[in-house]
C-alpha positions in Angstrom: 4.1 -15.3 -5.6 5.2 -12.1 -7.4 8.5 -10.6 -7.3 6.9 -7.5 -5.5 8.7 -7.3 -1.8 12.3 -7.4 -4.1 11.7 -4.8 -6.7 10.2 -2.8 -3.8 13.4 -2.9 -2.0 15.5 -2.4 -4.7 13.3 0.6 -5.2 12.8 0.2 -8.7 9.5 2.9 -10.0 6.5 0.6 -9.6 3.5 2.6 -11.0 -0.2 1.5 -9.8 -3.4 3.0 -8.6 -6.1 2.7 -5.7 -8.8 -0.4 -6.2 -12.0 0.1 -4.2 -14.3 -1.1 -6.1 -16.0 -4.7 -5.3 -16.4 -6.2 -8.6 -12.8 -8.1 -9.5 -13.3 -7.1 -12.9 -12.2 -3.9 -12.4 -8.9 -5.1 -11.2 -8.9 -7.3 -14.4 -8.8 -4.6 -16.3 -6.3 -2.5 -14.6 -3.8 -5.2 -14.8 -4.2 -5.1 -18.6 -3.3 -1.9 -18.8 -0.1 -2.6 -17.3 0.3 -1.3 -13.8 3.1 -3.0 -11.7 1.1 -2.8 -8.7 -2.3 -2.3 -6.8 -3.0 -0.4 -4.2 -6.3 -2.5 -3.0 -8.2 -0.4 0.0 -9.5 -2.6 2.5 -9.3 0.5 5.2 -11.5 3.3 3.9 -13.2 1.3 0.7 -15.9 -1.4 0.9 -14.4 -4.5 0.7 -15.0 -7.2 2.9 -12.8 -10.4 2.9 -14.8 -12.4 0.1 -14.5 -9.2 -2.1 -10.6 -9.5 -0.9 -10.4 -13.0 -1.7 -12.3 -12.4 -5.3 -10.0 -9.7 -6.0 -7.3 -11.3 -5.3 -8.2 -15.1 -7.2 -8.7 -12.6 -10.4 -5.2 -11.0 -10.3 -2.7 -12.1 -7.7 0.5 -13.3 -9.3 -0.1 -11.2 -12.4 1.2 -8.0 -10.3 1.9 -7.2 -6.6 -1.4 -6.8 -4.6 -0.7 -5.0 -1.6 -4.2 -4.9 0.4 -4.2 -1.5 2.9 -6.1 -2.8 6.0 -8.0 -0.6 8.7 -5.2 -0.7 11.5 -2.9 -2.1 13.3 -4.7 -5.5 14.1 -2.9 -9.3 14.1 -6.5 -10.8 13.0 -6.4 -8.5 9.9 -2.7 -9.0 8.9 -3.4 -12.6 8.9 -6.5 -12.7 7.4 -5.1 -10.5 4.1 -2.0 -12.4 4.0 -3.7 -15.8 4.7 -5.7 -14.7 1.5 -2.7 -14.7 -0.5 -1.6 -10.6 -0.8 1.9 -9.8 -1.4 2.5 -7.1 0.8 0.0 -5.3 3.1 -0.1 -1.2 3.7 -1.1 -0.1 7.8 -1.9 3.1 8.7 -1.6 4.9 11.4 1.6 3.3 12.4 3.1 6.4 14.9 5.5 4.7 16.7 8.3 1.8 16.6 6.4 -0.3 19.3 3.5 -0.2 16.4 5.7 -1.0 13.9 7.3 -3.5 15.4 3.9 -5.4 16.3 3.1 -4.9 12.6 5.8 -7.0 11.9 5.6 -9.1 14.3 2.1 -10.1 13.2 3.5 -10.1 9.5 5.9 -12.5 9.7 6.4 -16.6 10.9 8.7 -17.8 13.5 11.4 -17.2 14.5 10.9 -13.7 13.1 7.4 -13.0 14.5 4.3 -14.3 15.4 2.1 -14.6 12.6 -0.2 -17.3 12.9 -0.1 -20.3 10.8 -3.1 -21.8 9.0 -4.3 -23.4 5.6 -6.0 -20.7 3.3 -5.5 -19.5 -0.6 -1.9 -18.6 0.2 -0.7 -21.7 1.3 -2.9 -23.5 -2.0 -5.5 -24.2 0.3 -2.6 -27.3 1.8 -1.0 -28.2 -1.5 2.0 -25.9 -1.3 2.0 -25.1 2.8 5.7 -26.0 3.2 6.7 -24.3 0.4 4.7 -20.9 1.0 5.8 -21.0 4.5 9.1 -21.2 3.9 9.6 -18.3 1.7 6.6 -15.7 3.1 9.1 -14.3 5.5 10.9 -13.2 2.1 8.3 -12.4 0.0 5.9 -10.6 1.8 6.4 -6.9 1.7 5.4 -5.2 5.1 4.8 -1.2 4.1 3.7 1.3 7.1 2.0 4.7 6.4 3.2 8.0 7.5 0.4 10.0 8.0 0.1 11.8 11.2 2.3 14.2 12.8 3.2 11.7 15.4 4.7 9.2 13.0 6.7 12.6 11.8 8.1 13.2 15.1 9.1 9.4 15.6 10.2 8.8 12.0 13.9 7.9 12.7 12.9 5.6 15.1 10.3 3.4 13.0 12.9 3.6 10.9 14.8 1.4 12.9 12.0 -1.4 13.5 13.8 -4.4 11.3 11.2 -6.4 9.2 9.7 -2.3 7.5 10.1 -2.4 3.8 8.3 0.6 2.9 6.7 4.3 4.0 3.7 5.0 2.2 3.2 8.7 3.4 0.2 9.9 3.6 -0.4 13.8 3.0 -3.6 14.2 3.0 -4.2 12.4 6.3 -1.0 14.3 7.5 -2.4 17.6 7.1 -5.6 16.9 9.1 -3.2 16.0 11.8 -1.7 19.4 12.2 -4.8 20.9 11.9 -4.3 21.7 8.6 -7.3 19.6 6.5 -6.1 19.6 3.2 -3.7 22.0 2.6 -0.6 19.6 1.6 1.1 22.6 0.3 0.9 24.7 3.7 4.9 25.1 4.7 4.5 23.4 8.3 2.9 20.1 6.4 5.4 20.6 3.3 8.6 20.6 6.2 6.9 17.6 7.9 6.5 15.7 4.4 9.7 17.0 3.9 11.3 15.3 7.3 9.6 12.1 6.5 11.2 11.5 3.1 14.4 13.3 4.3 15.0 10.5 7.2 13.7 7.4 4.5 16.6 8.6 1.5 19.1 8.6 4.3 18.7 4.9 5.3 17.4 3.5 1.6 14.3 3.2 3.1 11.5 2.7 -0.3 8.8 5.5 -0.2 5.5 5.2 -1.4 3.1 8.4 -2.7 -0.3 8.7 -3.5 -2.4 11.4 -5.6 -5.4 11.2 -6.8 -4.1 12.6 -10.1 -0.6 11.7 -11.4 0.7 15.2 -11.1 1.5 15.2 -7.6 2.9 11.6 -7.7 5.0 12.5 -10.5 6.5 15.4 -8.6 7.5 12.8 -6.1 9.8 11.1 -7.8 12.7 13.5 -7.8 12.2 13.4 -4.5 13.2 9.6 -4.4 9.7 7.9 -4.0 9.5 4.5 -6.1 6.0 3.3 -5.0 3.9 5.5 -7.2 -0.2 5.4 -6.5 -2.1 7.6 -8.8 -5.7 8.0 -8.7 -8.5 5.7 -7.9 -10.7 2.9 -9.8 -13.8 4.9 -9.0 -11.9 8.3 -9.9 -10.3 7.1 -13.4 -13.7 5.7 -13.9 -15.7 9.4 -13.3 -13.1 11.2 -15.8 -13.3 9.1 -18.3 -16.8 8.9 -18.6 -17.4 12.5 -17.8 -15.0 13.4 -20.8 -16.7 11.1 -22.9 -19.8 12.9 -22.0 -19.2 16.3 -21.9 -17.5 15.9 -26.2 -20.5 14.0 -27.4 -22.6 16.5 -25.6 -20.4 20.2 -27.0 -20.5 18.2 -30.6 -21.9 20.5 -33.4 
């Protein structure tokens, strides 16, 4: 297993981008450009667990592959983790109670609950004692911060022992406060604000995403480590469009 969860904590500047896109290729070839991480989007994106599990098979141990999964739920944690991710990303965590089931379900006994099986992370049997053993240290347990309730409760989640990270989440935010969007309104700036205010105070690693790498770059002064810029299907579209927009204005 990767080194992820510790340069996470130690909140070294771990540069990566969104994967969405089924074919494990694609991952391939991110990885060989050299991104420390990947963001792999199991919430809004449509992978199902094979395309996980393919995904995974193709790059895992080469970088940290942190799989977002659609909520809260103890069947998905385990699945993703049982599949042999380093880390997973939940959203719409927006209170401690939820964060502490998070980790909870992320972690063995006696820290948690999670359940034990035989799957890809454990080497399908070959290494279970050894993969059990160290996944309580290992595997990196990231919450988003994207609704205004999360905001209002930050200090608290805060608190929940087992977090390792906040991935905040603006654009989600803004919708929350009825503001779809508009990441630069003051109200959603002062809440994005509060959120990595609380984080900095207590060490606590913070995550950004953009979908271009100005935004996540402006982050950093701000203390955010976990970088996310763009996605597959994104870099993808500008590449190709710029490709096709100079061999169409050639003379």
């Amino acid at each position: 297993m990767s080194n992820f969860r510790q340069r996470l904590i130690n909140r070294e500047r771990l540069v990566g981008t969104m994967v969405t896109l089924r074919d494990p290729a694609v991952a391939e070839i991110l990885v060989e450009i050299g991104f420390d991480w990947l963001f792999i989007d199991g919430e809004h994106g449509p992978l199902e667990t094979g395309e996980l599990l393919g995904i995974l098979q193709a790059v895992a141990g080469r970088v940290g592959c942190v799989v977002r999964i659609p909520q809260v739920d103890e069947g998905a944690i385990k699945t993703v983790l049982d599949l042999g991710a380093d880390g997973i990303i939940v959203p719409q965590v927006n209170s401690a109670e939820q964060a502490a089931q998070v980790v909870q379900y992320a972690r063995y006994a006696p820290v948690g609950s999670r359940g034990v099986g035989l799957a890809r992370a454990h080497g399908y049997g070959l290494k279970f004692q050894e993969y059990v053993e160290s996944a309580n240290e290992n595997v990196a347990v990231i919450v988003q911060a994207e609704h205004i309730d999360a905001v209002n409760k930050i200090e608290s989640i805060l608190e929940v022992p087992g977090i390792d990270g906040i991935q905040l989440g603006p654009y989600d935010l803004s919708a929350s406060m009825g503001k779809m969007g508009q990441v630069d309104d003051p109200e959603v700036v002062a809440a994005i604000k509060r959120v990595t205010d609380a984080c900095n105070a207590v060490n606590m690693p913070l995550g950004m995403f953009g979908v271009s790498a100005d935004p996540v770059a402006a982050s950093i002064a701000d203390g955010y480590t976990l970088l996310c810029g763009s996605v597959d299907a994104l870099l993808l579209i500008g590449a190709a469009k710029k490709m096709e927009q100079a061999l169409r204005e050639t003379k």
